[in-house]
N, C-alpha and C positions, 0 to 999 in steps of 0.2 A: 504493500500500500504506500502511496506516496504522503510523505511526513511534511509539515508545512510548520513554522513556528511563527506567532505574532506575536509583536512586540506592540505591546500597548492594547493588549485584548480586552480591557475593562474600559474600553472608554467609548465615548460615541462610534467611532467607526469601526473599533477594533468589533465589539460583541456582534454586531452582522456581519462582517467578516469571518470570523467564527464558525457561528452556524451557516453562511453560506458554503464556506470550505467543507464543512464536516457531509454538508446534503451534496458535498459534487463527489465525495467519495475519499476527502482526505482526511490522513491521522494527524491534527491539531495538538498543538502545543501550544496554550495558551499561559501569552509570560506579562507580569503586571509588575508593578510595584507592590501592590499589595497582596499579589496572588490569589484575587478572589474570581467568581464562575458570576456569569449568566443564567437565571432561574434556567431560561431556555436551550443551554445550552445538552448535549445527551453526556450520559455519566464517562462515555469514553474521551472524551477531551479532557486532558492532562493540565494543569492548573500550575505553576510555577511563580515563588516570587524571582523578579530580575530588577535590578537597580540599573537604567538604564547607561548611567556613567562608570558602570564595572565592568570595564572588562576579561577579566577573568571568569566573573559570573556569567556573561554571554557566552562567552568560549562553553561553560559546563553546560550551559540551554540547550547549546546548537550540538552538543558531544560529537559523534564520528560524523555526521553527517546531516545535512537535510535537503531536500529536494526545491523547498522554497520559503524566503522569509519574505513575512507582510511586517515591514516598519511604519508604524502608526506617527510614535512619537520623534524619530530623527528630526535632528535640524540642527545644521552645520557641517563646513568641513571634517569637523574631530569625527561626529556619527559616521559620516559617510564611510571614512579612513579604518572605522571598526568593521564595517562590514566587508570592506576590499581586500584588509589585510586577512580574511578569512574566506577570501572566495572560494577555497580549493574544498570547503565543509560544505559550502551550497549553491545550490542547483540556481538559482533566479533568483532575482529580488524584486518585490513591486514596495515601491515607497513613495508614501502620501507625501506631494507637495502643497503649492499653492499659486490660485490665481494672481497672489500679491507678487509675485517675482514679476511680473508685467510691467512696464515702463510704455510712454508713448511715441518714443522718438524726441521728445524734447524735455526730455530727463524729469518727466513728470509721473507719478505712480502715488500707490497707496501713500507713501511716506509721508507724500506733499499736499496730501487730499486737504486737509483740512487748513494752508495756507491759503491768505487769499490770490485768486486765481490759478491756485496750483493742483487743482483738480483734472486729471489726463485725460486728453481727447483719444481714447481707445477706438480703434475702428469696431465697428458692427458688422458681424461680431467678430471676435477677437482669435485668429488664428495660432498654431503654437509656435509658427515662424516668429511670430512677433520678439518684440526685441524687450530684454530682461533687465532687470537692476543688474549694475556691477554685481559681484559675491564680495563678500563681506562677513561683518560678525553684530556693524552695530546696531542692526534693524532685524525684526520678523523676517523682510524682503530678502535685504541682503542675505541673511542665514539661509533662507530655502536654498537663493541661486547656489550657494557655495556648496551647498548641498546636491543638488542638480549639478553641477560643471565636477565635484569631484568622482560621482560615481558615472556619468557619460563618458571621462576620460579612463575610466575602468572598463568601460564594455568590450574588451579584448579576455578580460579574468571572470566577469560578473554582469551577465544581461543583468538589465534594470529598468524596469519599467516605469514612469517616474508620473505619479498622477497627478496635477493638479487643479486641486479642489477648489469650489467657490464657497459660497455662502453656505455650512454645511447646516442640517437641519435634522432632526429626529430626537427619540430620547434621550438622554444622559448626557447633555452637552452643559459644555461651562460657558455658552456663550449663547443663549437662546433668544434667538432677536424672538420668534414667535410671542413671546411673554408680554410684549410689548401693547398687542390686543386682548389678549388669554386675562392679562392681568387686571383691564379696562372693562374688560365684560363681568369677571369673577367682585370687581367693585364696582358693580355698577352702572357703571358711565355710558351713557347711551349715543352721547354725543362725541367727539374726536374731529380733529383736527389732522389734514394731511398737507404739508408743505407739496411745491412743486405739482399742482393738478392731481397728486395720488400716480403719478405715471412713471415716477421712477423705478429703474433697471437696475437691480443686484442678480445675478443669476445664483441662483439657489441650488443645492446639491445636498441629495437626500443622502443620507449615511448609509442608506439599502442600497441607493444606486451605485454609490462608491463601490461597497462589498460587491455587487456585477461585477463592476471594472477589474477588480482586482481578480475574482474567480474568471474572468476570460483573458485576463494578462498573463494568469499563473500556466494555464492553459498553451498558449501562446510566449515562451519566451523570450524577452528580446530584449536591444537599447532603444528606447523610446521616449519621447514626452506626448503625455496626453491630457488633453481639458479633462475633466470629472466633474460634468453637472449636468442636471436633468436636463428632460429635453426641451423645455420654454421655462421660457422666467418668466413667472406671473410679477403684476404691475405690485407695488404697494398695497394700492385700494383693491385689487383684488384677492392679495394675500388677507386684507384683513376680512373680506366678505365671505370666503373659505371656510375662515377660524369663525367666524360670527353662526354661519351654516353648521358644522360640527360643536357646535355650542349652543345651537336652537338660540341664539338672542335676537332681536333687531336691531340696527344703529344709526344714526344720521353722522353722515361725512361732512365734516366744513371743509372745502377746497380752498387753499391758497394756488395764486398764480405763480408765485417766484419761491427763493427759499424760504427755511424756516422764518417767520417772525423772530424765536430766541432758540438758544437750544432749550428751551422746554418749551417750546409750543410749534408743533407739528413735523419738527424732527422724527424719524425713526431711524431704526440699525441698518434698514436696507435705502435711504433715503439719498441717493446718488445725484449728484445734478447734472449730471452727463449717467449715458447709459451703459457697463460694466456688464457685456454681451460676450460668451465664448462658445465659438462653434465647436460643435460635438462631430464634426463632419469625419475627423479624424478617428475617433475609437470606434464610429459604426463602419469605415472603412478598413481596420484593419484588425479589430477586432470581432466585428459583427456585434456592437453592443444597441442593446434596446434598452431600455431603463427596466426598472424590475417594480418601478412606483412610480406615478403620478406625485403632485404637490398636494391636489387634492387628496388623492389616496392617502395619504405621507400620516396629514393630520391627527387622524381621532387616537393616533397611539402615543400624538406627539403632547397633545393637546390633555390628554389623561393623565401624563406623568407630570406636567407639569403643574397641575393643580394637586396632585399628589406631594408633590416635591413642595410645591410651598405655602400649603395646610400649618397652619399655626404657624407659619416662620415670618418674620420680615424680609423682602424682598433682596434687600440688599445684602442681607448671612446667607438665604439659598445661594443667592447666584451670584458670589463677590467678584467675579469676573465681569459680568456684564455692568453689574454695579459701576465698576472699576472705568470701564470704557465710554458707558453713560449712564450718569450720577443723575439727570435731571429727565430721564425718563419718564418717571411720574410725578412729574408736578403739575399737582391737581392744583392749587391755586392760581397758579401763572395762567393756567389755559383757557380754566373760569373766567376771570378777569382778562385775558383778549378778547374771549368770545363775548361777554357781556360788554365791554367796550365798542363793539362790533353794532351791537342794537341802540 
């Protein structure tokens, strides 16, 4: 049976991952920090703690062999360099990137988004030809690229399939833009406010669709870069009309024409003011991928755990990540007080 080890199995992408490998017929090796399972997962998936900056502990993971590793958590030249110098133990790599490595040609990207005017005019959509941040160590960006350019320059020792992700979305994430409505319906709020007409472009990527990608890369070995997101990026307003539908509420939309008024009032997490579009054209061409989920579909499982998740808690101890990113999410008085300014 073909042995596959994931590193970062407990996290949003790793646990579909998992169970998709386990249902194509492989023997998993599921490695965490913490070493813990997936309710879902079957009792023959192998459970491991691995500390992802040991490696000697890696080395003991991967023992005489394995046929393919799913790295979740890498980022940086150091990860990459653990995996190469170990190519002769496995079979393929597929390792989660990111759509943040994208640059526009005029040295504008994630970095500079929130500069004024420094938000990139990415073509529609966004090919893997496109052109990436330097590598580097001192940004999210720069890390993936270094990450991306050191194991591409390995693909003589070590295929490597290199995904990357957009907006990822599903249960268990430390970063769940979806909360942003989940949280407004669960208190209430009938009314909301959307900057930019409700029309902006984040392309979204389910954590199920990923775990595809990866079970038909594993499939398929090779050196590659591939987009990894669904197959349409719903608008804003229709992400939230989605969640409002698997939530049985009604809501009234206030459209703004241009950006946010503040960032607390009508900002969201996928609130782009240029459109952040990446063609999939490439993984159904060489992989034959279909998404394994809709956005809609994605929902009711996404949309459960999070009301589960933040049942008795304050918003900002659930989810201190997103907290972290955007502090002014819910501010309910600021909103109030536009909109009644408004009449």
């Amino acid at each position: 049976m073909r042995r596959a080890v994931v590193i970062g199995a407990t996290g949003q992408i790793g646990r579909p991952t998992v169970d998709t490998l386990v249902r194509d017929g492989w023997a998993v090796t599921a490695a965490s920090r913490g070493g813990g399972r997936d309710e879902r997962w079957p009792e023959e998936v192998e459970s491991v703690r691995l500390d992802r900056e040991d490696d000697e502990a890696l080395a003991a993971v991967l023992g005489d062999g394995c046929d393919l590793v799913v790295d979740v958590v890498a980022y940086g030249a150091r990860h990459a360099r653990q995996l190469t110098s170990r190519a002769d133990r496995i079979g393929s790599a597929v390792v989660i990137s990111s759509v943040e490595v994208y640059e526009d040609g005029n040295g504008q990207g994630f970095d500079t988004m929130r500069d004024t005017g420094g938000f990139p005019e990415y073509p529609v959509p966004i090919p893997e030809t496109q052109p990436t941040v330097p590598p580097g160590d001192a940004t999210y960006a720069s890390g993936k690229a270094a990450l991306e350019a050191e194991l591409l320059s390995a693909a003589d020792r070590l295929p490597a399939t290199l995904l990357r992700a957009g907006a990822i979305h599903g249960p268990h994430s430390p970063l769940p833009r979806e909360l942003y409505f989940v949280k407004r319906n669960l208190d209430g709020r009938r009314r909301r406010v959307l900057a930019l007409r409700g029309e902006s472009l984040f392309h979204v990527a389910a954590a199920r669709n990923i775990a595809e990608l990866v079970r038909l890369a594993a499939a398929r070995p090779g050196s590659r870069v591939l987009n990894a997101c669904d197959p349409e990026p719903p608008t804003v307003a229709a992400i939230g009309a989605a969640i409002d539908a698997v939530m049985g509420v009604e809501t009234e939309t206030v459209l703004v024409d241009g950006p946010a008024p503040s960032p607390s009032v009508g900002r969201t997490p996928w609130s782009a003011v240029l459109p952040v579009v990446c063609d999939m054209t490439a993984a159904r061409r060489e992989l034959g991928y279909r998404p394994a989920v809709t956005y809609a579909e994605s929902l009711p499982e996404t949309v459960e755990w999070l009301e589960r998740r933040l049942a008795g808690r304050d918003w900002q101890e659930a989810f201190a990540k997103l907290a972290g990113y955007y502090p002014e999410l819910f501010d309910y008085a600021a909103e109030d007080a536009w909109l009644d300014a408004r009449t």
